[in-house]
C-alpha positions, 0 to 999 in steps of 0.5 A: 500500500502506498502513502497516501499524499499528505497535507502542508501544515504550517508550524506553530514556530516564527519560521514559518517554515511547512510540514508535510504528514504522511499516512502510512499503513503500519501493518505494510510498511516495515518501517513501522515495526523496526520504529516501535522496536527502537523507540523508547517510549513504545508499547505492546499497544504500538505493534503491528501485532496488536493493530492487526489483531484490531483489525482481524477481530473489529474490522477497525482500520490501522493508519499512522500518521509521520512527517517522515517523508516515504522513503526515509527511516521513520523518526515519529509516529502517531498510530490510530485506527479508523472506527466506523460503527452504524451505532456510535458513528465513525471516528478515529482513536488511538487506540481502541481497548488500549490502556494508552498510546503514546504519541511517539514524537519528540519534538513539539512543532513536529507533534503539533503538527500531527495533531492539527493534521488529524484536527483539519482530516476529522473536520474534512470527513465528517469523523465524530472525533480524533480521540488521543490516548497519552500517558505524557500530558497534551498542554492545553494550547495543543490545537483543539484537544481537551482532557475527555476522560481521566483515569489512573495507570500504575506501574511496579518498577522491576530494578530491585532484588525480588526480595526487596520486592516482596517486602514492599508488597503490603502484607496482609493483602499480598504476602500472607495470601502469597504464602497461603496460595504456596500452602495450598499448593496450587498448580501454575501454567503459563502458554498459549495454547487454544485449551488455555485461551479456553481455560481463561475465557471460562474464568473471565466470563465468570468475572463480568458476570460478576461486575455485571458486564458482557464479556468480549467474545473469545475471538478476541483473545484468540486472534491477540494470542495469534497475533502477538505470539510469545509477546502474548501469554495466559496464566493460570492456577488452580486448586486440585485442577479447578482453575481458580485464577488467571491473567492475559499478559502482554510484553514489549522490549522493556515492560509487560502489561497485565492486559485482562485478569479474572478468577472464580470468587468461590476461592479468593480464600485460597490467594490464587491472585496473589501467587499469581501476580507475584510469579509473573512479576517474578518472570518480567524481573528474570527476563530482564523487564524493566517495568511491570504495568498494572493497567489503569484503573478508574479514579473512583475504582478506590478498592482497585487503586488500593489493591495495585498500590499495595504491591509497591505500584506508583500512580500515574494519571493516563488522560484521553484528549478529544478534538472536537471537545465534548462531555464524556461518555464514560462506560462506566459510570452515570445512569445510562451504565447503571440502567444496563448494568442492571439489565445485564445481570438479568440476560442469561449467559448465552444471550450475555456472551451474544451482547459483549460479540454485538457492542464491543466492535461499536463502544472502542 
């Protein structure tokens, strides 16, 4: 796929001086995926691996957008995919059921200009909203974005001894249940094989059930596992062969995300979390990972938030920025969540698993 010729943006310098951006196909054009590979603040969310999977499952179009010129190595890029729904409208987000995407530009005339780019396109064809995931904040002199949605993201940093580690993890939350999960002796597995994708589904659909919520078809994590390969992994434990926990993991060069977690509440007692979560972190400091991610966490989520910051996670605050600006229209709280929440505890499983297949493609 060639690129598609860009538009000249002026730059917000006295120079005066113009920009052509460029719209490439991250998917084609390898310059993509040796970028993100070097790049020091990409994420697993950047790869091709994880565009694809987008693409595969939701049929959500990957562009990124690069004042590289076409035939040069690329020395920023600003990913996203075209979402186009009957429901929600059409519109462009970076990314779609990521925790964040950073724009990896390091220059600021070079960012504006991506940014008023995207603004002058959505305006041109009729896109709802360009909606930009950053964990590094967007002043408000940036074009036309505005802070939309806040939420927390927190990180355990992996450079001390596992020692170290475990005695700055809170101790009646995550030692004790540490050490009663080894007690018990539950078994671990790790892989992903179509019968541990399998094995994770059943738990995670158990886990919305439980927050009232319809899960994200098992096609989802079929085609991430498919797509990411050795980046992706399911974890499990279990008691006596019934599993009682497991995490959907996602490495990039430097960190490892815990994407999706679940477990059966009938055995919370036994810790199975816990031991779980201790031995990946484990497994990201012996692979020489810098940085485990816990995923972000509404600010009202205060249970949640506790729980990551009692295993020595530092808080960070992930803003999403909307051009054209707007009220949000948060997934998960106000009255339109509560009214289907309640209808989604009444729906049978079979009709609940139907729902999360219809909607997530729409609600990205």
């Amino acid at each position: 796929m060639r690129p598609r010729r860009g538009n000249r943006i002026p730059l917000a310098s006295r120079s005066r001086r113009y920009v052509m951006v460029h719209q490439i196909d991250p998917l084609r054009d390898p310059r993509w995926a040796e970028f993100v590979q070097r790049h020091p603040r990409a994420s697993v969310f950047h790869t091709p691996g994880w565009l694809n999977a987008l693409q595969r499952t939701y049929g959500y179009e990957p562009v990124a957008y690069t004042t590289s010129t076409p035939r040069s190595e690329l020395t920023n890029g600003l990913v996203a995919c075209r979402v186009r729904s009957s429901l929600t409208g059409k519109r462009i987000v970076s990314l779609p059921f990521s925790d964040h995407c950073e724009p990896l530009v390091d220059r600021a005339e070079e960012r504006e200009s991506l940014l008023e780019f995207l603004e002058r396109e959505a305006e041109a064809e009729g896109w709802r909203y360009v909606e930009l995931r950053s964990v590094s904040p967007l002043e408000d002199h940036h074009v036309g974005f505005r802070a939309h949605r806040v939420f927390y993201g927190h990180r355990i940093a992996l450079h001390r001894p596992a020692s170290e580690l475990f005695c700055g993890l809170s101790k009646t939350r995550c030692q004790q249940m540490i050490r009663r999960a080894e007690r018990m002796q539950l078994s671990y597995e790790e892989g992903r094989s179509a019968a541990l994708v399998k094995t994770f589904y059943h738990l995670f659909r158990r886990t919305r059930r439980r927050h009232a919520l319809p899960p994200q078809p098992i096609t989802w994590f079929e085609t991430v596992a498919d797509c990411l390969g050795e980046k992706a992994k399911v974890r499990v434990v279990a008691k006596d062969g019934v599993p009682v926990a497991s995490l959907f993991t996602l490495a990039h060069t430097t960190s490892m995300v815990e994407k999706y977690s679940c477990s059966d509440e009938r055995f919370h007692n036994l810790g199975g979390v816990a031991l779980l979560l201790w031995k990946t972190i484990q497994e990201a400091k012996d692979t020489g990972l810098a940085a485990f991610d816990l995923g972000r966490s509404d600010p009202d989520a205060h249970g949640l938030i506790s729980f990551k910051e009692g295993w020595g996670a530092i808080r960070n605050t992930l803003k999403y920025y909307r051009c054209p600006p707007g009220s949000s229209l948060s997934r998960t709280d106000g009255w339109p969540m509560r009214i289907a929440r309640g209808m989604f505890r009444r729906l049978p499983d079979p009709v609940l698993a139907a729902a999360g297949k219809l909607l997530y493609r729409h609600i990205a």
